[in-house]
C-alpha positions as CSV (number, residue, x, y, z in Angstrom):
1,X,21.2,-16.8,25.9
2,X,21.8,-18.1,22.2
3,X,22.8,-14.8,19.9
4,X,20.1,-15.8,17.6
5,X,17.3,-15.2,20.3
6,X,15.0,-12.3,20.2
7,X,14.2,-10.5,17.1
8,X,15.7,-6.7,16.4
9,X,13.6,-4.3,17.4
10,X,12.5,-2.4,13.9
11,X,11.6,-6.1,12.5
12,X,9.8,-6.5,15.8
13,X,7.3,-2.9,15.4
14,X,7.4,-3.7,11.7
15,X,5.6,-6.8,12.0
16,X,3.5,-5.9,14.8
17,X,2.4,-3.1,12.3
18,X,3.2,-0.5,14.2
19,X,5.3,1.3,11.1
20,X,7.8,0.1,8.5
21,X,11.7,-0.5,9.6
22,X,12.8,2.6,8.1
23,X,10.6,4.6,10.5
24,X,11.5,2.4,13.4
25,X,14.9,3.6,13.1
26,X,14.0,7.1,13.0
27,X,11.5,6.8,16.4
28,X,14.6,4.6,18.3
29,X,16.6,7.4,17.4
30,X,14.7,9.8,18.7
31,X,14.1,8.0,21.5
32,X,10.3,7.3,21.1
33,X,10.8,3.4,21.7
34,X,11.1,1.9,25.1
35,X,11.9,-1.6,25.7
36,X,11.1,-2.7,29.5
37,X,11.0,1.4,30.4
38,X,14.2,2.3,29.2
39,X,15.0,3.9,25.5
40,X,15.6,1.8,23.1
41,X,19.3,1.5,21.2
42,X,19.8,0.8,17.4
43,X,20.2,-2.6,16.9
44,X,18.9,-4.0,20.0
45,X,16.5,-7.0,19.9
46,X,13.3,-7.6,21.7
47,X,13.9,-10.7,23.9
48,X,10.9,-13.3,25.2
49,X,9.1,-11.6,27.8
50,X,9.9,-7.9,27.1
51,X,7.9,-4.9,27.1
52,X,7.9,-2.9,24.2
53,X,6.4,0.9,24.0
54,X,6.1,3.3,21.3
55,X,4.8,6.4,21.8
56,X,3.8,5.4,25.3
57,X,1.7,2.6,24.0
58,X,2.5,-1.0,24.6
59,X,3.4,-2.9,21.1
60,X,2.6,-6.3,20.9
61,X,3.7,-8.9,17.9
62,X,0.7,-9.7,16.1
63,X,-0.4,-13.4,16.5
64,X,-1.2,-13.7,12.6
65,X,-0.2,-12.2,9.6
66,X,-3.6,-11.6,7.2
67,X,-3.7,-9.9,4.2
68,X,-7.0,-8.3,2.8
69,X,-8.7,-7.3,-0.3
70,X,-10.6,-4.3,-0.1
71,X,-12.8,-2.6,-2.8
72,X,-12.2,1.1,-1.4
73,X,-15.2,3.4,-2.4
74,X,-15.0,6.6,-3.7
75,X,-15.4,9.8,-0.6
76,X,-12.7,7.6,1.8
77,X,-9.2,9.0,2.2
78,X,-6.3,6.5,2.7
79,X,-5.2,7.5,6.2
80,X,-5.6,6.5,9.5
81,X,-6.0,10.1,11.2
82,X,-9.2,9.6,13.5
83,X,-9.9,13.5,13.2
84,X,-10.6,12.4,8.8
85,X,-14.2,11.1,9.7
86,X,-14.1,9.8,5.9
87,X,-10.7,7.4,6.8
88,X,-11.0,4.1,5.2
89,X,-10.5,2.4,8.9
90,X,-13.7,4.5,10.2
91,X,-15.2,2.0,7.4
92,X,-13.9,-0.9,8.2
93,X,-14.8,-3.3,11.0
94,X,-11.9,-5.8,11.7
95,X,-10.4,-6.5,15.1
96,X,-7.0,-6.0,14.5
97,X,-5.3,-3.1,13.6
98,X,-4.0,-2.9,9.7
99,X,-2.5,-0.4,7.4
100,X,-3.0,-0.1,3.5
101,X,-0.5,-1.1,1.2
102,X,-0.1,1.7,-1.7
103,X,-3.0,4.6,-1.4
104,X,-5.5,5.6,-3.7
105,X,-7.0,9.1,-3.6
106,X,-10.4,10.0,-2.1
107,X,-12.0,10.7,-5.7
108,X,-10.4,7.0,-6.9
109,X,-12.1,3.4,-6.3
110,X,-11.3,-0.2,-6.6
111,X,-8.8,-2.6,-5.1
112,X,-6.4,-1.7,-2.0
113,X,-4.5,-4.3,0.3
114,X,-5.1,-4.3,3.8
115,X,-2.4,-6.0,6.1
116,X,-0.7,-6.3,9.6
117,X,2.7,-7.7,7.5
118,X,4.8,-4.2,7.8
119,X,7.3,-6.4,5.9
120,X,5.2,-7.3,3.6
121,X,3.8,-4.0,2.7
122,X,6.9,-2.4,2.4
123,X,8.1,-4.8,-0.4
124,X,5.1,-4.6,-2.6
125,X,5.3,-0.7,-2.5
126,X,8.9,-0.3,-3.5
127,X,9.0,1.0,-6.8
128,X,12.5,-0.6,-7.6
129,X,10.8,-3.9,-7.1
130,X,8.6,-3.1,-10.0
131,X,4.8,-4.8,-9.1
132,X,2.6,-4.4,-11.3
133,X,-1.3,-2.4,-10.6
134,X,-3.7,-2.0,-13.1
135,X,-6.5,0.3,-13.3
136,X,-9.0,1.3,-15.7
137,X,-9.6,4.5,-16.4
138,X,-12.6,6.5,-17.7
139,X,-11.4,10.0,-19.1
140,X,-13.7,13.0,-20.8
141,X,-12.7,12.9,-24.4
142,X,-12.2,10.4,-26.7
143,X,-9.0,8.2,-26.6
144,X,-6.4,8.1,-29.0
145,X,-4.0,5.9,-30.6
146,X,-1.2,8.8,-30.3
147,X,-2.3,9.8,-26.6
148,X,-2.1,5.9,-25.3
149,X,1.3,5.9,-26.8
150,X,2.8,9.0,-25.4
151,X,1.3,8.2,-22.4
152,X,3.3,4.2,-22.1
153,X,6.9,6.0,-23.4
154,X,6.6,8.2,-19.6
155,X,5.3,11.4,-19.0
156,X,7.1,14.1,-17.5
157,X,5.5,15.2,-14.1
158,X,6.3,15.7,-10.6
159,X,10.0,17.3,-11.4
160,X,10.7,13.4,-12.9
161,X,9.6,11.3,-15.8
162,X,7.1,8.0,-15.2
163,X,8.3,4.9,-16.1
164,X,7.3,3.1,-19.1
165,X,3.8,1.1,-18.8
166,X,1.3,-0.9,-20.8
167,X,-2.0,0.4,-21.8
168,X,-5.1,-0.7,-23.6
169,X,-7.9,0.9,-25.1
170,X,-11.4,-0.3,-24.0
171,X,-13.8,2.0,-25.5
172,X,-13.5,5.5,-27.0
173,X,-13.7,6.9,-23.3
174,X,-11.9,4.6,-21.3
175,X,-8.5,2.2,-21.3
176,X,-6.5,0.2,-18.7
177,X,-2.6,1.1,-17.6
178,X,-0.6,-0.5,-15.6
179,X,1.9,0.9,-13.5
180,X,5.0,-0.1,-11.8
181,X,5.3,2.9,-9.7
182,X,3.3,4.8,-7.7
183,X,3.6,8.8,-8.0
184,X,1.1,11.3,-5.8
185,X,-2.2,11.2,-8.7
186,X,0.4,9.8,-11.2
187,X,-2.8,8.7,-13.8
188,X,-4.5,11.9,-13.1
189,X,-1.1,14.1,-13.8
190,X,-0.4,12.0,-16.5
191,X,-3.7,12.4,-18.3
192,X,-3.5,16.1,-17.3
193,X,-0.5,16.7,-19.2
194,X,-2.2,15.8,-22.2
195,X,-5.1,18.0,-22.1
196,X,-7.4,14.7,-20.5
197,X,-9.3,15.0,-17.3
198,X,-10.5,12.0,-15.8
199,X,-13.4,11.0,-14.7
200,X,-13.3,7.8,-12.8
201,X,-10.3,5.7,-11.9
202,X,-10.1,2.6,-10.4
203,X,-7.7,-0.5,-9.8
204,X,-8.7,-3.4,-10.9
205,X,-5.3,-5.5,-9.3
206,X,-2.1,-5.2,-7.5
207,X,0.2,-7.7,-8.7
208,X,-1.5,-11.2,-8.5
209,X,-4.7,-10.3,-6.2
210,X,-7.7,-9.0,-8.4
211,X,-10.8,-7.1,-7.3
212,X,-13.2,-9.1,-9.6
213,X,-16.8,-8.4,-8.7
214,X,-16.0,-7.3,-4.9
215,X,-18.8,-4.6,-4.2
216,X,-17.9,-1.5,-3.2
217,X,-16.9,-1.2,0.6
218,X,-17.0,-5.1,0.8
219,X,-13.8,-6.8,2.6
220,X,-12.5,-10.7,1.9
221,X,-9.3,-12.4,3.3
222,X,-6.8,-13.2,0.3
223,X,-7.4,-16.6,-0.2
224,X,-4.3,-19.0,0.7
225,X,-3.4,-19.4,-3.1
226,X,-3.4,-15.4,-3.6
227,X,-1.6,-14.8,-0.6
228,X,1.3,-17.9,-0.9
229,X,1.4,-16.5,-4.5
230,X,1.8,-13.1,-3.6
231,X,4.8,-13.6,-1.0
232,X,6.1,-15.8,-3.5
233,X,6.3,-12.4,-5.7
234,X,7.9,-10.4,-3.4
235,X,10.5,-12.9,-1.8
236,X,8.5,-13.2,1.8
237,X,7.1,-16.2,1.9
């Protein structure tokens, strides 16, 4: 058999969607991937015809990549824990099984990528790749010139500083940001440091994809130019 036949295992449950590489490694490791009943080794590549298991469940490649748009409502928690009745999936009806590229919070709203492409997710959520989300942000006192300024030179928060980002005032209550990183309620801490709370948040786009006039809950397929355009960005297409 040709040495380029098969495909390495953590590629193989990464695209199946199973999880990313990184955790592949980790589950081979500890000896929670089987391929034709045996444990898996590091390294070793899934060849035509095998059987591959994680967890005890059979993993099977996925027979097309698709990437969604989806205008996440506010009261749904990023997650796929069936016991969260209020998980986005619980929501969603779609026949194969997807995860969600970069989480927003159960109180936040707006745009969030859907995909079976483990790849793919992983290299849009890499902060050292720098994509760009926006979001605009509604906040409970008036917005001002020196607080949108302090707020785009990084904010110290979560035992780091943010990276530098663009905003822009839209009214005296709300503005847009956009981020190239993705810190647990980064806007929300960052707003917080300033003596802002606020009061509705949502993104608006991830990189090239935007959420336009999607209603709330509603689901679309990127079309072919969002998605060609989008692996294009992040060097997988």
């Amino acid at each position: 058999m040709a040495e380029n036949e098969g495909i390495r295992l953590n590629k193989y449950l990464s695209e199946a969607g199973a999880c990313s590489r990184r955790a592949a490694d980790t589950y081979i490791s500890e000896g929670k991937v089987c391929i034709n009943g045996k444990p898996a080794e590091m390294g070793q590549k899934v060849m035509p015809g095998d059987k591959v298991t994680f967890k005890g469940c059979v993993v099977r490649p996925a027979d097309k990549m698709v990437v969604l748009a989806y205008n996440k409502p506010i009261g749904l928690t990023c997650t796929a824990d069936e016991r969260d009745k209020d998980n986005i999936f619980a929501h969603i009806d779609y026949p194969i099984r997807l995860q969600y590229v970069g989480r927003l919070d159960k109180d936040s709203q707006g745009l969030l990528l859907l995909t079976n492409d483990g790849d793919l997710s992983n290299s849009i959520q890499k902060s050292v790749n720098n994509h760009e989300k926006e979001y605009r942000v509604r906040v409970n006192k008036p917005v001002t010139e020196e607080f949108l300024r302090a707020m785009g030179e990084g904010v110290p928060i979560l035992d780091t500083v943010t990276k530098k980002c663009r905003l822009k005032k839209l009214d005296n209550y709300s503005f847009t940001i956009v981020l190239t990183q993705g810190l647990n309620r980064q806007i929300r801490r960052m707003c917080d440091y300033f003596g802002y709370k606020v009061v509705n948040l949502k993104r608006i786009r991830v990189m090239n994809v935007r959420l336009g006039d999607m209603r709330p809950g509603e689901l679309r397929p990127l079309t072919s130019k969002e998605e060609s355009e989008l692996r294009r960005l992040v060097g997988k297409n």
